[in-house]
N, C-alpha and C positions, 0 to 999 in steps of 0.2 A: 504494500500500500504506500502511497506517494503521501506526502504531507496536505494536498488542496485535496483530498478525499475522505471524508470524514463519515463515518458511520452514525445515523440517527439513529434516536432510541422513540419510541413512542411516549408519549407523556401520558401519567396514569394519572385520570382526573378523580378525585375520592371527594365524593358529594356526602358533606355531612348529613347523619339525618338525622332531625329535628325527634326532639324530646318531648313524651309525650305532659302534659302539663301536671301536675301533681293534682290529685284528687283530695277534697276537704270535705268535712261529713258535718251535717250542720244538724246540731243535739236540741233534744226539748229536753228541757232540766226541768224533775217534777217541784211542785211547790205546794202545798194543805190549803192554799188560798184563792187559788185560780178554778170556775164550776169545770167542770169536765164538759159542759155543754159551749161554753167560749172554747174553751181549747181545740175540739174538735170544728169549731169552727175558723176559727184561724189557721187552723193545718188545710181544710177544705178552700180557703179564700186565696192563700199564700200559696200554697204548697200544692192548689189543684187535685189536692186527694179527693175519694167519693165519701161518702156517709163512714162507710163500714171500715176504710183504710184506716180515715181518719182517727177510729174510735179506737181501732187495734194499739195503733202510736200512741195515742195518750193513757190506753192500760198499762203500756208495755212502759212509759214511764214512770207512771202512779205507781206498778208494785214493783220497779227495779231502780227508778232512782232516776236513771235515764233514757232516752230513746232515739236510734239513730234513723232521724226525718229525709235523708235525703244526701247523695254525693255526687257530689259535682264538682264544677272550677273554682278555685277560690274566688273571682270577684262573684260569681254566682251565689254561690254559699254566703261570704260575708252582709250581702244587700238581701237575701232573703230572711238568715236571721234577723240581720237590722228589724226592717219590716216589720215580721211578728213581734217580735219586740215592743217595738214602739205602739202597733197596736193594743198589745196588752197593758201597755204603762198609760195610751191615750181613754182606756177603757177603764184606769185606777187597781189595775191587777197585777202582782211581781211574777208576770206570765216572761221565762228566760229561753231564749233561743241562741246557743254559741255556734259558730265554728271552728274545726279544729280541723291539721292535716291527717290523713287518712294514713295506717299505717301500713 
Protein backbone atom coordinates (compact mmCIF):
# COMPACT_ATOMS: atom_id res chain seq x y z
CA UNK A 1 0.00 0.00 0.00
CA UNK A 2 1.33 3.45 -1.03
CA UNK A 3 0.85 6.39 1.57
CA UNK A 4 -2.24 8.42 -0.65
CA UNK A 5 -4.34 5.20 -0.14
CA UNK A 6 -5.85 4.86 2.90
CA UNK A 7 -8.32 2.39 4.11
CA UNK A 8 -11.91 3.44 5.52
CA UNK A 9 -13.53 2.08 8.30
CA UNK A 10 -17.31 2.46 8.53
CA UNK A 11 -18.58 4.63 11.31
CA UNK A 12 -20.66 2.84 13.83
CA UNK A 13 -23.56 5.37 14.77
CA UNK A 14 -24.93 4.16 18.53
CA UNK A 15 -28.32 5.95 18.86
CA UNK A 16 -28.97 6.34 22.49
CA UNK A 17 -32.10 5.01 23.65
CA UNK A 18 -34.08 7.10 25.67
CA UNK A 19 -35.01 6.05 29.23
CA UNK A 20 -38.12 5.14 30.12
CA UNK A 21 -39.49 7.93 32.66
CA UNK A 22 -39.70 6.73 36.36
CA UNK A 23 -43.05 5.79 37.60
CA UNK A 24 -44.66 7.42 40.91
CA UNK A 25 -47.62 5.94 42.71
CA UNK A 26 -49.94 8.45 44.19
CA UNK A 27 -51.30 7.19 47.82
CA UNK A 28 -54.62 7.86 49.79
CA UNK A 29 -53.54 8.19 53.29
CA UNK A 30 -56.50 6.87 55.60
CA UNK A 31 -57.63 9.44 58.19
CA UNK A 32 -61.09 8.77 61.11
CA UNK A 33 -62.31 12.13 59.80
CA UNK A 34 -62.92 12.04 56.04
CA UNK A 35 -67.08 10.19 55.33
CA UNK A 36 -66.05 7.25 53.13
CA UNK A 37 -68.89 8.76 50.92
CA UNK A 38 -66.45 12.05 49.96
CA UNK A 39 -63.77 9.89 49.42
CA UNK A 40 -65.03 7.72 47.17
CA UNK A 41 -66.02 10.58 45.41
CA UNK A 42 -63.16 12.26 44.89
CA UNK A 43 -61.28 9.09 43.73
CA UNK A 44 -64.59 8.88 41.02
CA UNK A 45 -64.08 12.88 40.20
CA UNK A 46 -60.17 12.98 40.04
CA UNK A 47 -59.05 9.73 39.53
CA UNK A 48 -62.06 8.73 36.92
CA UNK A 49 -62.74 5.46 38.81
CA UNK A 50 -66.41 3.91 38.76
CA UNK A 51 -68.60 3.52 41.91
CA UNK A 52 -67.23 0.13 42.81
CA UNK A 53 -63.25 0.88 42.17
CA UNK A 54 -63.62 3.66 43.98
CA UNK A 55 -65.15 2.00 47.02
CA UNK A 56 -62.54 -0.95 46.99
CA UNK A 57 -59.57 2.00 47.23
CA UNK A 58 -60.99 3.64 50.13
CA UNK A 59 -61.57 0.15 52.02
CA UNK A 60 -58.27 -0.88 51.14
CA UNK A 61 -57.13 2.30 52.94
CA UNK A 62 -59.58 2.42 55.91
CA UNK A 63 -58.27 -1.01 57.07
CA UNK A 64 -54.51 -0.93 55.96
CA UNK A 65 -53.60 2.58 56.42
CA UNK A 66 -52.84 3.19 52.91
CA UNK A 67 -53.83 2.69 49.35
CA UNK A 68 -52.09 2.77 46.01
CA UNK A 69 -54.61 5.11 43.71
CA UNK A 70 -52.93 5.17 40.61
CA UNK A 71 -49.08 5.04 38.78
CA UNK A 72 -48.02 7.16 36.41
CA UNK A 73 -45.49 10.01 35.45
CA UNK A 74 -44.43 12.15 38.14
CA UNK A 75 -45.80 15.45 36.81
CA UNK A 76 -49.14 13.39 36.54
CA UNK A 77 -49.02 11.87 39.90
CA UNK A 78 -47.86 15.14 41.70
CA UNK A 79 -51.06 17.45 40.01
CA UNK A 80 -53.57 14.64 40.77
CA UNK A 81 -52.64 14.20 44.32
CA UNK A 82 -52.46 18.02 44.43
CA UNK A 83 -56.11 18.07 43.37
CA UNK A 84 -57.69 15.68 45.68
CA UNK A 85 -56.05 17.27 48.12
CA UNK A 86 -57.03 20.50 47.85
CA UNK A 87 -60.57 19.28 47.33
CA UNK A 88 -60.61 17.77 50.56
CA UNK A 89 -59.05 20.62 52.44
CA UNK A 90 -61.67 23.04 50.15
CA UNK A 91 -64.54 20.76 51.54
CA UNK A 92 -62.89 21.37 55.42
CA UNK A 93 -61.60 17.41 55.57
CA UNK A 94 -57.68 16.29 56.40
CA UNK A 95 -58.61 14.05 53.13
CA UNK A 96 -54.40 13.35 52.10
CA UNK A 97 -53.39 12.29 48.69
CA UNK A 98 -49.20 11.87 48.22
CA UNK A 99 -46.96 10.95 45.64
CA UNK A 100 -44.03 8.96 45.91
CA UNK A 101 -41.43 7.16 43.36
CA UNK A 102 -42.46 3.63 42.60
CA UNK A 103 -40.03 1.07 43.46
Amino acid sequence: MTDSDTALKPKTVTKPKPERPRLYKVLLLNDDYTPREFVTMVLKAVFRMSEETGYRVMMTAHKFGTAVVVVCTRDIAETKAKEATDLGKEAGFPLMFTAEPEE
